[in-house]
Backbone as ProteinMPNN parsed JSONL, in Angstrom:
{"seq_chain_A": "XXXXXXXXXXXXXXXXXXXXXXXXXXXXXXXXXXXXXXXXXXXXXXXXXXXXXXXXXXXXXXXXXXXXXXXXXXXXXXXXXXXXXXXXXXXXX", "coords_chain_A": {"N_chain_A": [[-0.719, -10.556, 7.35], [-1.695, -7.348, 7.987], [-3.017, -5.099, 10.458], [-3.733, -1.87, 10.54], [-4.172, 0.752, 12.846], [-4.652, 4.204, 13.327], [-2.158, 4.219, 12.293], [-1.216, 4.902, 9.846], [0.572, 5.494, 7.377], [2.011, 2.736, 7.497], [4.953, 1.993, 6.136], [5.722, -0.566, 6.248], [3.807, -2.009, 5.362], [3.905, -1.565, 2.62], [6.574, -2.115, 1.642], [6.372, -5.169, 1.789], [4.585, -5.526, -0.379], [6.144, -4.345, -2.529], [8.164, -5.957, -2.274], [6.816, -8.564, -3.394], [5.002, -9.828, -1.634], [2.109, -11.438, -0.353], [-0.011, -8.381, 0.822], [-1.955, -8.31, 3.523], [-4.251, -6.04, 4.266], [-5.903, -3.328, 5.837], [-5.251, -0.627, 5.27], [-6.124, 2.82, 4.633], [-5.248, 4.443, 2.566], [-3.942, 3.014, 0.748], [-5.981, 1.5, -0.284], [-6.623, 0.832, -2.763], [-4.226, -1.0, -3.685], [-2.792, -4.028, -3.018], [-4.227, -6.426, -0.613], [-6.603, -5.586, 0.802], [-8.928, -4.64, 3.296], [-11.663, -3.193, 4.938], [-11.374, -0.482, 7.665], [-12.095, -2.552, 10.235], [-13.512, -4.943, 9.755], [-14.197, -7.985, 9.944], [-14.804, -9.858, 8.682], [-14.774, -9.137, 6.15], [-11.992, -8.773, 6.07], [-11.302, -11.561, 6.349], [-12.303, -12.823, 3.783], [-10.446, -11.007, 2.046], [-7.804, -12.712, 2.979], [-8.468, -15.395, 1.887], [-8.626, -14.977, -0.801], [-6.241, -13.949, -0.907], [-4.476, -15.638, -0.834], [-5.228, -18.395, -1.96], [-5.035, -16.887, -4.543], [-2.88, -15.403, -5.333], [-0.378, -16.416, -6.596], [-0.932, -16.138, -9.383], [-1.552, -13.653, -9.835], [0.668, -12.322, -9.474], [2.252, -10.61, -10.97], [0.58, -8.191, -12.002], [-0.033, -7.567, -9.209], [3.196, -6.933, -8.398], [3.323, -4.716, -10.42], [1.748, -2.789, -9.501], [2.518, -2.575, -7.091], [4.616, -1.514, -7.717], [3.84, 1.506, -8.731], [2.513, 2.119, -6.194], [4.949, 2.816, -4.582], [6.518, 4.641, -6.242], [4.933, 6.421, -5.968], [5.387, 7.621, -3.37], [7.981, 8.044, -3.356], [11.359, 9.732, -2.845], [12.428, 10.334, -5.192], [10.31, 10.823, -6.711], [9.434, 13.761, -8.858], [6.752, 15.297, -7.998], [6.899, 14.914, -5.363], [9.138, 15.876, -4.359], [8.83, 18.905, -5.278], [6.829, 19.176, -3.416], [7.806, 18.803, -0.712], [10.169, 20.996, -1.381], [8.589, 23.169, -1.266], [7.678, 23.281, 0.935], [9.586, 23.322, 2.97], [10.521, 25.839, 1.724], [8.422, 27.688, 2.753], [6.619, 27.966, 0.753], [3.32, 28.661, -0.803]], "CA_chain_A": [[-1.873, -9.709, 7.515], [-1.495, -6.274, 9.143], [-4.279, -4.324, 10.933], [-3.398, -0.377, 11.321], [-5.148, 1.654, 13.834], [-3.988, 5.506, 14.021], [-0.647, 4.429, 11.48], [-1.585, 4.681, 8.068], [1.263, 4.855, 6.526], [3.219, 2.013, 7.504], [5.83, 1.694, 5.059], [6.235, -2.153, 6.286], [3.156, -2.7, 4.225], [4.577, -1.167, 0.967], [7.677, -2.688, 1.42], [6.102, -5.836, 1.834], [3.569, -5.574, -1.495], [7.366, -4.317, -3.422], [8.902, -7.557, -2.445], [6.133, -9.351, -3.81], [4.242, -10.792, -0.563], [0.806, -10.46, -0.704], [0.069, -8.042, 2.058], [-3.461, -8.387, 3.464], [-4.077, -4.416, 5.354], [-6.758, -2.188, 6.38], [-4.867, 1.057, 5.023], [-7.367, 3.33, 3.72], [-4.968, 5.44, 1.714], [-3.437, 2.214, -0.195], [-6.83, 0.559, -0.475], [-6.334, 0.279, -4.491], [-2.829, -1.794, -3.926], [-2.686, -5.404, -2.113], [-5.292, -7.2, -0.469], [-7.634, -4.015, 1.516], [-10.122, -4.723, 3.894], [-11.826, -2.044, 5.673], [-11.646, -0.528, 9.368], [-12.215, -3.444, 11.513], [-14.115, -5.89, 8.984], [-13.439, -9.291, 10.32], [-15.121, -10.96, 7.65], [-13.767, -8.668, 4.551], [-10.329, -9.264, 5.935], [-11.214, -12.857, 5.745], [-12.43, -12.788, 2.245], [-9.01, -11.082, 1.459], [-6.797, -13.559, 2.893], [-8.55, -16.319, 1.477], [-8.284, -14.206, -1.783], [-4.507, -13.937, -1.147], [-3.801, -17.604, -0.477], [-5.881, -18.835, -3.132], [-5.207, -16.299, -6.008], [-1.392, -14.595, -5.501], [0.383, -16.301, -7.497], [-1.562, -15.55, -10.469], [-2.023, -12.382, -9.718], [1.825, -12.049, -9.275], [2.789, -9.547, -12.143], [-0.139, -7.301, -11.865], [0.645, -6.777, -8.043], [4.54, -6.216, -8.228], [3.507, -3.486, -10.973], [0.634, -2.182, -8.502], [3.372, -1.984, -5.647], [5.48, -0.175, -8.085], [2.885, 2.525, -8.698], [2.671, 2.763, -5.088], [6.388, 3.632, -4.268], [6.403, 5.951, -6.761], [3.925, 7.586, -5.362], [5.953, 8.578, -2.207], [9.641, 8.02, -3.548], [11.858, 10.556, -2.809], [12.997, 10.64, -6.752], [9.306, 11.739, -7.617], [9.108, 15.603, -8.936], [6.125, 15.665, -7.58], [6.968, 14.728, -3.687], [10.081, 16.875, -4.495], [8.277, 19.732, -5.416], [6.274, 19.352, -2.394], [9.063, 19.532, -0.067], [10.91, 22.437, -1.641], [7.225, 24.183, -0.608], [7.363, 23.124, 2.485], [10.91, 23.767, 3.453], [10.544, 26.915, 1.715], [7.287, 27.96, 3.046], [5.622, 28.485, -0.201], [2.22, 27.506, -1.036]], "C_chain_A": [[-1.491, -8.587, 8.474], [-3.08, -5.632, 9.162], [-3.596, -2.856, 11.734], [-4.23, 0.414, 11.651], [-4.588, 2.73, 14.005], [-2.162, 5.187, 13.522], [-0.865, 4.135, 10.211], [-1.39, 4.453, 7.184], [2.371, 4.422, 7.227], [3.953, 1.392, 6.44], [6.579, 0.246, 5.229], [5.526, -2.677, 5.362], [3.796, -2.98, 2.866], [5.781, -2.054, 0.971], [7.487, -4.549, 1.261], [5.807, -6.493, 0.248], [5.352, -5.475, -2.028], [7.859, -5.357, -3.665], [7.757, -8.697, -2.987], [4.966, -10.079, -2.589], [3.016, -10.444, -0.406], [0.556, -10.203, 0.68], [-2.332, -7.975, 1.924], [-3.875, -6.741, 4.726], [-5.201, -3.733, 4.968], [-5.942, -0.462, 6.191], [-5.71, 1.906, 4.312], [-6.683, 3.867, 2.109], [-4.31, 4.81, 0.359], [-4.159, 1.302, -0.542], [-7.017, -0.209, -1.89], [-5.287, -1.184, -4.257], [-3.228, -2.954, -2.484], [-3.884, -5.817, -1.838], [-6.064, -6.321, 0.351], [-9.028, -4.849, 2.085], [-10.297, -3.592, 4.594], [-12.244, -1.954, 7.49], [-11.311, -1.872, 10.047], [-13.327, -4.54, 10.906], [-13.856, -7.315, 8.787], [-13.444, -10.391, 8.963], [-14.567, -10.472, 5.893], [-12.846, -9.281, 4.512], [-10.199, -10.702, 5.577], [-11.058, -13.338, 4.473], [-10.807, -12.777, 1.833], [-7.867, -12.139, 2.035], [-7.019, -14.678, 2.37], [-8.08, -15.964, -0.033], [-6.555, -14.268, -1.843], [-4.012, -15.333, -1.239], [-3.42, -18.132, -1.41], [-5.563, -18.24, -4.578], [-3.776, -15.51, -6.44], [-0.495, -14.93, -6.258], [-0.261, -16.493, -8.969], [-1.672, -14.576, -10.691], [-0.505, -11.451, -9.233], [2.11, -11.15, -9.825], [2.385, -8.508, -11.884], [0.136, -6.93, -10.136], [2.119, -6.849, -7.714], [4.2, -4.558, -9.152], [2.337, -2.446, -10.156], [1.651, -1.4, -7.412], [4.828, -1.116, -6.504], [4.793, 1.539, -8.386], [2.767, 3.274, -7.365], [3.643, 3.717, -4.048], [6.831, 4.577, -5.07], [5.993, 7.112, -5.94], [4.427, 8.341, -4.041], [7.642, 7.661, -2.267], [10.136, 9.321, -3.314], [12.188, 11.547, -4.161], [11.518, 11.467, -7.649], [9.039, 13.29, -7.542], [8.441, 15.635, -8.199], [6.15, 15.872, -5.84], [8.392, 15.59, -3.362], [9.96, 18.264, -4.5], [7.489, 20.2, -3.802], [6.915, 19.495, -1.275], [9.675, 20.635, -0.174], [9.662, 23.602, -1.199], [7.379, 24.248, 0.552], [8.679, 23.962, 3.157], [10.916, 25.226, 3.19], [9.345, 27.824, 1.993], [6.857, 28.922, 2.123], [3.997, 27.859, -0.737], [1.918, 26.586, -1.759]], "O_chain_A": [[-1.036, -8.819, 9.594], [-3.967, -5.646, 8.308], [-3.162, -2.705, 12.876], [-5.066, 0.843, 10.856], [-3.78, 2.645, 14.93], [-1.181, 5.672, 14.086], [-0.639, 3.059, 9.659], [-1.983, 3.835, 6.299], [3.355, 5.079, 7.565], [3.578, 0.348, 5.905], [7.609, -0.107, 4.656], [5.959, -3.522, 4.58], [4.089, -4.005, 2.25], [5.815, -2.828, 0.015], [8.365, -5.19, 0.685], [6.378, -7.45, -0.275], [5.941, -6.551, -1.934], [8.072, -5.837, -4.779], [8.137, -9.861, -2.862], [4.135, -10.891, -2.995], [2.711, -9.255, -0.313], [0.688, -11.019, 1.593], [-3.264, -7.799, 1.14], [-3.631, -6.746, 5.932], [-5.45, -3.562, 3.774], [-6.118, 0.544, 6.878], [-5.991, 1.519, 3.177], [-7.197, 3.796, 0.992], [-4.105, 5.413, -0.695], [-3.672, 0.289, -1.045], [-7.392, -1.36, -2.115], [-5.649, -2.289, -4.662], [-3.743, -2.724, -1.39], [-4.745, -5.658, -2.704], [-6.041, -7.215, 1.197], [-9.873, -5.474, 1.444], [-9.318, -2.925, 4.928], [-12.891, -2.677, 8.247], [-10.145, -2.122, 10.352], [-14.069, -5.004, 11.771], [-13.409, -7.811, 7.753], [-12.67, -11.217, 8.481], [-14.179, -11.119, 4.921], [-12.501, -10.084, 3.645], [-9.356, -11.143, 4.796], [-10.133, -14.016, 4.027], [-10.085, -13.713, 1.487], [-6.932, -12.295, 1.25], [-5.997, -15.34, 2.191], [-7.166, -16.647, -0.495], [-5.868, -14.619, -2.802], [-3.052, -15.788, -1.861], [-2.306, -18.406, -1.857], [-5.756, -18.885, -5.609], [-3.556, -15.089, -7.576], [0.272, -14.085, -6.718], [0.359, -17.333, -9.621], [-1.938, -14.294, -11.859], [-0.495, -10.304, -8.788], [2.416, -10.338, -8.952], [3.172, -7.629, -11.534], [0.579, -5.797, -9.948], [2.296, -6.819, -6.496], [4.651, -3.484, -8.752], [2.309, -1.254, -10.464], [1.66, -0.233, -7.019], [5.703, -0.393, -6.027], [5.439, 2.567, -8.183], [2.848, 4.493, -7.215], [3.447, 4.647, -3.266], [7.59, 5.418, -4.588], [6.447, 8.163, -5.488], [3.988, 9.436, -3.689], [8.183, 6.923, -1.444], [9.324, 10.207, -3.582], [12.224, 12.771, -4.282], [11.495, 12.231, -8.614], [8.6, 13.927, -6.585], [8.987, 16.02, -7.165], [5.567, 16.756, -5.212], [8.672, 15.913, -2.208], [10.776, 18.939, -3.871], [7.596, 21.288, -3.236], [6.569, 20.508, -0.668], [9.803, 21.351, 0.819], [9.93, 24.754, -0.857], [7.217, 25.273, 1.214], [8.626, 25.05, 3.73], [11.23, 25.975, 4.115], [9.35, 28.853, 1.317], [6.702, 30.132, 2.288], [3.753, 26.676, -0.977], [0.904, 25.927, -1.53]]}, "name": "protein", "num_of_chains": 1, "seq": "XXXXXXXXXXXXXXXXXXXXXXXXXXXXXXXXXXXXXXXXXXXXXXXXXXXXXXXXXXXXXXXXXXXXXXXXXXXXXXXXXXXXXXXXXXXXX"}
């Protein structure tokens, strides 16, 4: 279970969800992927870890291809986060 306050994207989560482990996290921005409770929600987070305990390996397949969706999403190899760099670096809009 992680709880991030003011680090959003910790890429321990993701790496976590990739390897298969069901991660139980308060990230807003990866609230789709793993087990998501919100803010400071003692009793959500509960829910989700009982949820993870109880239901992960069933739910095995569908979250490795979830946590591949996610590393996509900020891989180096994606055009799109490629694209967005070459903007940046080249200060274009």
């Amino acid at each position: 279970m992680m709880h991030q306050i003011n680090n959003e994207y910790n890429y321990m989560t993701m790496e976590l969800m990739w390897c298969g482990f069901p991660a139980v996290h308060n990230t807003d921005a990866w609230a789709q992927f793993g087990y998501s409770y919100t803010g400071n929600n003692i009793d959500l987070a509960a829910k989700q870890l009982e949820i993870a305990y109880s239901a992960h390996t069933n739910r095995l397949e569908a979250y490795k291809a979830n946590a591949s969706v996610l590393a996509w999403q900020h891989s180096p190899y994606n055009p799109a986060n490629q694209l967005a760099w070459d903007n940046l670096i080249h200060a274009r809009g």
